[in-house]
C-alpha positions as a LaTeX table, in Angstrom:
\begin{tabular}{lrrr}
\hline
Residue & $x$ (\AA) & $y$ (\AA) & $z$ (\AA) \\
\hline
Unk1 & 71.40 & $-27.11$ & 2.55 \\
Unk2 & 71.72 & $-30.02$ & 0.01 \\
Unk3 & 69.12 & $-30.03$ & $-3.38$ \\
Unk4 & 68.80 & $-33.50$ & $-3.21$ \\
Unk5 & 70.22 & $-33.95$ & $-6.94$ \\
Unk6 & 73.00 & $-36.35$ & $-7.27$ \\
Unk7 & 75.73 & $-34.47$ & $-8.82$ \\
Unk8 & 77.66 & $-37.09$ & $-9.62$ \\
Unk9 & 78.86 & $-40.85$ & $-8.37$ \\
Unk10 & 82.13 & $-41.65$ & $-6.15$ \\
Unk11 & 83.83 & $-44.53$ & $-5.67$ \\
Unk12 & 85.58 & $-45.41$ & $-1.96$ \\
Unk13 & 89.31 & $-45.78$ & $-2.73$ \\
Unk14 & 90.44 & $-46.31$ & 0.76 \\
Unk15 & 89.25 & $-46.50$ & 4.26 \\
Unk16 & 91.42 & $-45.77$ & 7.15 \\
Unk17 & 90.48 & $-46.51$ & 10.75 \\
Unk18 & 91.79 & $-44.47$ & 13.44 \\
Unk19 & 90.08 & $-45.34$ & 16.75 \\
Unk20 & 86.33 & $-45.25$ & 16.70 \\
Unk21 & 86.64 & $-42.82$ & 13.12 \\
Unk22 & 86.93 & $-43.71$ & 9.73 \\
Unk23 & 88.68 & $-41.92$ & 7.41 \\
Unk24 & 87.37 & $-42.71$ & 3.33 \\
Unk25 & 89.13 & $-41.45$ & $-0.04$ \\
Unk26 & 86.79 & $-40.92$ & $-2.67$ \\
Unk27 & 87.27 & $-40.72$ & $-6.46$ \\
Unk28 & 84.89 & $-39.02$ & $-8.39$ \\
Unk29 & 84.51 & $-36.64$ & $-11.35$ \\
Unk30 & 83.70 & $-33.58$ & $-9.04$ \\
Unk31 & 86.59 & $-34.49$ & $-6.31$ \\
Unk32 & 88.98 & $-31.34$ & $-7.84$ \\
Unk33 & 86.02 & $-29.10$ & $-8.23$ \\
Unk34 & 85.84 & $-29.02$ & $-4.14$ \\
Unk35 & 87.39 & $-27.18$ & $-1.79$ \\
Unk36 & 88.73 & $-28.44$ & 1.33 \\
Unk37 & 86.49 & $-27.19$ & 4.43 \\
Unk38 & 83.11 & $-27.85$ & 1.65 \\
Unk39 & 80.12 & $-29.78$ & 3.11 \\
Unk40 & 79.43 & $-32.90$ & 0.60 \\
Unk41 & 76.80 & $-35.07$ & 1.06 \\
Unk42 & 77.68 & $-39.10$ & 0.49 \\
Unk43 & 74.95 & $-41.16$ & 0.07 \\
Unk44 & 72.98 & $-38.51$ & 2.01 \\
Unk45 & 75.54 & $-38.33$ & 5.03 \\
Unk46 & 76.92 & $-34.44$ & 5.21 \\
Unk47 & 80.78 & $-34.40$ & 5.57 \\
Unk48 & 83.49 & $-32.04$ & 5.36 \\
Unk49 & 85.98 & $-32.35$ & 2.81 \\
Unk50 & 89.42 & $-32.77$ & 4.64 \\
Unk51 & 92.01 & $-33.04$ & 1.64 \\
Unk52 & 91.62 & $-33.17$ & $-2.14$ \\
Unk53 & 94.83 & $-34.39$ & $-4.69$ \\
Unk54 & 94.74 & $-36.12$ & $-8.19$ \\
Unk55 & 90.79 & $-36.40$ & $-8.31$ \\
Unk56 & 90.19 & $-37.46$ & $-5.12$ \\
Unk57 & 88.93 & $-36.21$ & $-2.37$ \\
Unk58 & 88.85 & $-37.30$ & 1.95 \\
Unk59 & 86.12 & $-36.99$ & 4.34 \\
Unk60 & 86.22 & $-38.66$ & 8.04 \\
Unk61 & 82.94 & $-39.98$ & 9.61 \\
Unk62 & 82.99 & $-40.09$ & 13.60 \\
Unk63 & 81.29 & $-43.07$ & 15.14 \\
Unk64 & 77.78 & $-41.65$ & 15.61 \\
Unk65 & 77.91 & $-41.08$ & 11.93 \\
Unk66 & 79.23 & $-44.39$ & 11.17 \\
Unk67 & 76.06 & $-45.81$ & 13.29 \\
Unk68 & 73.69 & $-44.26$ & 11.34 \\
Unk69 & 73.71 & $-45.65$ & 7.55 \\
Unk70 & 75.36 & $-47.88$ & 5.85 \\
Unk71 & 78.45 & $-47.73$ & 4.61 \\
Unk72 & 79.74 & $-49.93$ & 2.06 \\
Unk73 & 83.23 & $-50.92$ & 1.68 \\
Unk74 & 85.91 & $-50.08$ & $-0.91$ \\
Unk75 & 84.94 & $-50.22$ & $-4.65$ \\
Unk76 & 81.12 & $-49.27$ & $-4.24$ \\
Unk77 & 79.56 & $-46.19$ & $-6.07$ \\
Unk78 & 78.35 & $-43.65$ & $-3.49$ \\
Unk79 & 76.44 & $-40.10$ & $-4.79$ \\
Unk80 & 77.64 & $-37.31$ & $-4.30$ \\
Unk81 & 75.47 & $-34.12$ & $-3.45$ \\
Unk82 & 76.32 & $-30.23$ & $-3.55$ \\
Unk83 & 76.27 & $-28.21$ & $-0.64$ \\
Unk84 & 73.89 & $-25.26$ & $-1.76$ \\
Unk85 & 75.11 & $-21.83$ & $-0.84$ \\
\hline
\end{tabular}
């Protein structure tokens, strides 16, 4: 469960594509504060934390994700949201 409050704002370093997924690095002053395996939510979309190194953090969205909001591309602020345990 998220609280809703923006914890802080990331910005998209990098996108990768790898078939129908898209992999995203994300700078942000809370990126060495996770863990990998943590639920974050980016701009409201719940993903798991897959690597973390020099305050930044990646997070892979499948397609059905990727249909869903909108993404914007490298460079754009995103907020980041707590997972609540």
């Amino acid at each position: 469960m998220f609280t809703g409050i923006i914890e802080a704002l990331g910005v998209v370093k990098k996108v990768a594509i790898a078939g129908s997924n898209r992999t995203f690095w994300v700078e942000s002053p809370i990126s060495h504060e996770l863990k990998v395996d943590q639920s974050v939510s980016h701009n409201g979309v719940c993903l798991t934390v897959e690597s973390i190194a020099a305050g930044i953090h990646s997070v892979t969205a499948i397609d059905e994700t990727l249909q869903k909001p909108t993404w914007e591309p490298c460079g754009k602020e995103i907020c980041l949201t707590w997972n609540v345990v």
